[in-house]
Residue frames relative to the residue before (quaternion, step in Angstrom):
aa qw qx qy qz dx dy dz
X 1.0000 0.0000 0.0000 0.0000 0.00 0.00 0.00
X 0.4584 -0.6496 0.4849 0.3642 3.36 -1.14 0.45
X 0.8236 -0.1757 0.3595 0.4019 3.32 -2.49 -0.02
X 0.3344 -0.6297 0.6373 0.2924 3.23 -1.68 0.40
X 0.1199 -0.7451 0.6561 -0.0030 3.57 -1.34 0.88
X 0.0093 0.7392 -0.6721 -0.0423 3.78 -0.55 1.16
X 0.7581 0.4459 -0.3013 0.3685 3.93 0.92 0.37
X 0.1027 -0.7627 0.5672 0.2932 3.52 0.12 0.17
X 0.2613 -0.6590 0.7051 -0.0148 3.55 -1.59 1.46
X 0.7809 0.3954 -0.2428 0.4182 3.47 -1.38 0.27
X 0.2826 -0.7185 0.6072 0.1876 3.18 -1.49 -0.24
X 0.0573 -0.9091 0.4118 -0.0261 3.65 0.88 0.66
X 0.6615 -0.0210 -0.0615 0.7472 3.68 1.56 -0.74
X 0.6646 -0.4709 0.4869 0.3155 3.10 -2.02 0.70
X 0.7854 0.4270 -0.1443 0.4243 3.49 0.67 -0.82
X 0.3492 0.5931 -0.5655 0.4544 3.89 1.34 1.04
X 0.6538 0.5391 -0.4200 0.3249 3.34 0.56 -1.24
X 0.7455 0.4348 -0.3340 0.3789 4.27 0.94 -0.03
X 0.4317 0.7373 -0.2950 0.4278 2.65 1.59 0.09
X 0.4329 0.6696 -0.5879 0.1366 4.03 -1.41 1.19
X 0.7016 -0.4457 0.1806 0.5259 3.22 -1.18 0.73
X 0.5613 0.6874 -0.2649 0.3771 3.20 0.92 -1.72
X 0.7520 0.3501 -0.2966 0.4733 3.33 -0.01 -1.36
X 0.6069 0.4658 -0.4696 0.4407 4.35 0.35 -1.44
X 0.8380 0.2525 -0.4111 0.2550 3.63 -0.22 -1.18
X 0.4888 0.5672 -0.5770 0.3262 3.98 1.11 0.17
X 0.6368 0.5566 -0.3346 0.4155 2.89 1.06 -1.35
X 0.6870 0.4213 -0.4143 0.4230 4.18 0.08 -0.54
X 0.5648 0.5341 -0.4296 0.4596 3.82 1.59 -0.92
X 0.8319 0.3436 -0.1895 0.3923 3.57 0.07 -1.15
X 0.8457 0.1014 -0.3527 0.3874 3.63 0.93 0.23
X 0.1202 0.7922 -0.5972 0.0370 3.53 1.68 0.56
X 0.7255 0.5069 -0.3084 0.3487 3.84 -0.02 -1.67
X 0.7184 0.4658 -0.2886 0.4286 3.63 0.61 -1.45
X 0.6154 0.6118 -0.2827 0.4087 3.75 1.19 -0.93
X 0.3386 -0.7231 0.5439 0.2582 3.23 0.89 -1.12
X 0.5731 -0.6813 0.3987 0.2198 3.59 -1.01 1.26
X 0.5176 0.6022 -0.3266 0.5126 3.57 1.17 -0.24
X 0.7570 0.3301 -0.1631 0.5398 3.69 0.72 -1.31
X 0.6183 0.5480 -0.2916 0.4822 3.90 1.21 -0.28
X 0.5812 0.6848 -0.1852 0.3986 3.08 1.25 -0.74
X 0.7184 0.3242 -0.1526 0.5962 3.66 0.75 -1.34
X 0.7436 0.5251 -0.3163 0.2669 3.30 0.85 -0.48
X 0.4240 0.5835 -0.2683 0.6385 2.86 2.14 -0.62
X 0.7979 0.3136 -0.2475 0.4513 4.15 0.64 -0.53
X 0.5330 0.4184 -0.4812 0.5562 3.29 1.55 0.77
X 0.5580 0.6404 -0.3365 0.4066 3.39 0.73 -0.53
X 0.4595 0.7553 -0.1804 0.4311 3.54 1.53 -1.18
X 0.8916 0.2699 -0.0047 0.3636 2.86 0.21 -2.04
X 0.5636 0.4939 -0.3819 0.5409 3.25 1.44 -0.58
X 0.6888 0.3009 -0.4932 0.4380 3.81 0.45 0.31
X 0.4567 0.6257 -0.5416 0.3266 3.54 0.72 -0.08
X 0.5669 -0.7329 0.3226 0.1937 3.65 -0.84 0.72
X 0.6787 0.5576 -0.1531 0.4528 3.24 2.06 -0.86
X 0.4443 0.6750 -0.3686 0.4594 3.14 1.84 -0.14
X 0.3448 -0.7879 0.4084 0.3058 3.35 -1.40 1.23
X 0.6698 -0.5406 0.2962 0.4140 4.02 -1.04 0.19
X 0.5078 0.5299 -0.3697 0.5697 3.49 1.35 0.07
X 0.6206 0.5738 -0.2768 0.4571 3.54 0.86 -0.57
X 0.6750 0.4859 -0.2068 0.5153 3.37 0.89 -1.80
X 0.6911 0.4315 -0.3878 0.4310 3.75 0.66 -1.07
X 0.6063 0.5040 -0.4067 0.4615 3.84 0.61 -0.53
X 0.6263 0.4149 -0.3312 0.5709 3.88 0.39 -0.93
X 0.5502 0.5928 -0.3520 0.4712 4.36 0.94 -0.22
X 0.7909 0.5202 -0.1390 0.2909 2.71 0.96 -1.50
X 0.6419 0.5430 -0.1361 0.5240 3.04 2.12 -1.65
X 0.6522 0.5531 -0.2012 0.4776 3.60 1.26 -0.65
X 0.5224 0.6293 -0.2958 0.4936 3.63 1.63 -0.14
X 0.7472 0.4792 -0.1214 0.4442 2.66 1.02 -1.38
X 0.5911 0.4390 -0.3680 0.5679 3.67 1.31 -0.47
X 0.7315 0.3786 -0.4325 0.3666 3.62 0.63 -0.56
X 0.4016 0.8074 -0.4133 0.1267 4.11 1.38 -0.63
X 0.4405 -0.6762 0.4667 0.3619 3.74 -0.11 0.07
X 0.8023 -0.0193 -0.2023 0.5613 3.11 0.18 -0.65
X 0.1053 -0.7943 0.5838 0.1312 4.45 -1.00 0.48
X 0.8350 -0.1118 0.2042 0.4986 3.63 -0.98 -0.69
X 0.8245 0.1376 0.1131 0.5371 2.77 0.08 -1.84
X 0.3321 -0.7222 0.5538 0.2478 4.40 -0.12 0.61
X 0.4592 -0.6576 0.5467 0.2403 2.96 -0.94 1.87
X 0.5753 0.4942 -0.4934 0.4258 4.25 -0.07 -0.22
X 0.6076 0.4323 -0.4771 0.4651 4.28 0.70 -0.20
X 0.5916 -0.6993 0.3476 0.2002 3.43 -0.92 1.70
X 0.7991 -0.0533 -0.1016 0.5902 3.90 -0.44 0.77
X 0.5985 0.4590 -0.3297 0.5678 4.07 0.68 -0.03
X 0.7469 0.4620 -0.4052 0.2541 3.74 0.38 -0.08
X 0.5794 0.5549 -0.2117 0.5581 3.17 1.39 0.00
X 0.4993 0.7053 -0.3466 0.3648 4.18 1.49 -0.22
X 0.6223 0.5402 -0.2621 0.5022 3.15 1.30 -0.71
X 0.6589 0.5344 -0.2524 0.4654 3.35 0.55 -1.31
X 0.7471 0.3524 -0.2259 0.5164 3.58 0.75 -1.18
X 0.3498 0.7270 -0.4220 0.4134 3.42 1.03 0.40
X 0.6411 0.5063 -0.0491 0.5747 3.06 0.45 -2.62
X 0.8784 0.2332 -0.2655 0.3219 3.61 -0.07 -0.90
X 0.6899 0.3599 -0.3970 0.4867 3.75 1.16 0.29
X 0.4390 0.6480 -0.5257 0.3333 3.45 1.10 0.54
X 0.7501 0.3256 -0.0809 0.5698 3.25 1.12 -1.15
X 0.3362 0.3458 -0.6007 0.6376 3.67 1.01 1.01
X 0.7735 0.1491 -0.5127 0.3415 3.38 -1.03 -0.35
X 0.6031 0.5197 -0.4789 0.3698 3.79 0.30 -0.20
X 0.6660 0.5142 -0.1597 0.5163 3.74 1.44 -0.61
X 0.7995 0.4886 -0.2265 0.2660 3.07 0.46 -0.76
X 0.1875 0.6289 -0.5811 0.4813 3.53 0.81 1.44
X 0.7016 0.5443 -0.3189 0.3312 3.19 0.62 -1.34
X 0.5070 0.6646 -0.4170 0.3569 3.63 1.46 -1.23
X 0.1787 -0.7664 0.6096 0.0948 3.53 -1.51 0.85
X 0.7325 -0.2541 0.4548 0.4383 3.21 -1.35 -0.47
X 0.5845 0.6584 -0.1087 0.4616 3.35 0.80 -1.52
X 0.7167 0.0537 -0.0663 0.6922 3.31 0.00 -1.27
X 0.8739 0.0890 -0.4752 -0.0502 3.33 -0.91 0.73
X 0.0024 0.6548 -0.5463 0.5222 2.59 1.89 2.21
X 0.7090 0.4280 -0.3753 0.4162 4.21 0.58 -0.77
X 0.7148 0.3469 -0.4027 0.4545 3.30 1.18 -0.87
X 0.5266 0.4835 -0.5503 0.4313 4.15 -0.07 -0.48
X 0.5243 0.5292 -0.4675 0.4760 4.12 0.84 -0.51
X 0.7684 0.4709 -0.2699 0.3391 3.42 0.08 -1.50
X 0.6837 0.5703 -0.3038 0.3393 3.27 1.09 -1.49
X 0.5987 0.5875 -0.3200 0.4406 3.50 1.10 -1.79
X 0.5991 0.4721 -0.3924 0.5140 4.21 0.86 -1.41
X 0.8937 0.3438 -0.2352 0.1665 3.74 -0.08 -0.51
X 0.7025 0.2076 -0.1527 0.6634 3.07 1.75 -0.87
X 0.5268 -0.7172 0.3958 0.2267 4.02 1.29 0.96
């Protein structure tokens, strides 16, 4: 496993700098339903892993990068265009799950089925 990293340095994508805890978990509160449990999901299991301590900082800054971009206000495609606003985002965020997603435990994805079951019941 990699180095522990409790700061993000650099600037590795254009699209970390929108990125914060704050901002992902409004962003998963206010569009979990419209998003859809598929596109809430990985993000919730990237979110995971970038807090997981063994994960490397080149890793964490991608999963920054992919999570910015779900939280950005305005993106490609505008999350308000019925079933198409949300393709992009799930794009960005399973490109860099599969590039991550060794890292996924037991652990975290025992936190995410928690998270999912609290939001979509």
């Amino acid at each position: 496993m990699g180095k522990q990293v409790t700061k993000f340095e650099g600037n590795e994508s254009q699209y970390t700098k929108y990125y914060s805890e704050s901002g992902f978990w409004d962003k998963v509160g206010s569009v979990a339903l419209k998003a859809g449990r598929k596109v809430i999901y990985h993000a919730l299991a990237l979110y995971y892993v970038m807090m997981d301590g063994n994960v490397y900082y080149k890793e964490k800054m991608l999963i920054v990068g992919a999570l910015g971009y779900l939280i950005l206000p305005v993106d490609l495609i505008p999350d308000f265009i019925p079933v198409a606003g949300f393709t992009d985002d799930l794009g960005a965020i399973m490109t860099v799950y599969n590039m991550v997603k060794n890292n996924i435990t037991p652990e975290i994805e025992e936190k995410v089925e928690q998270k999912i079951d609290e939001l979509f019941g």
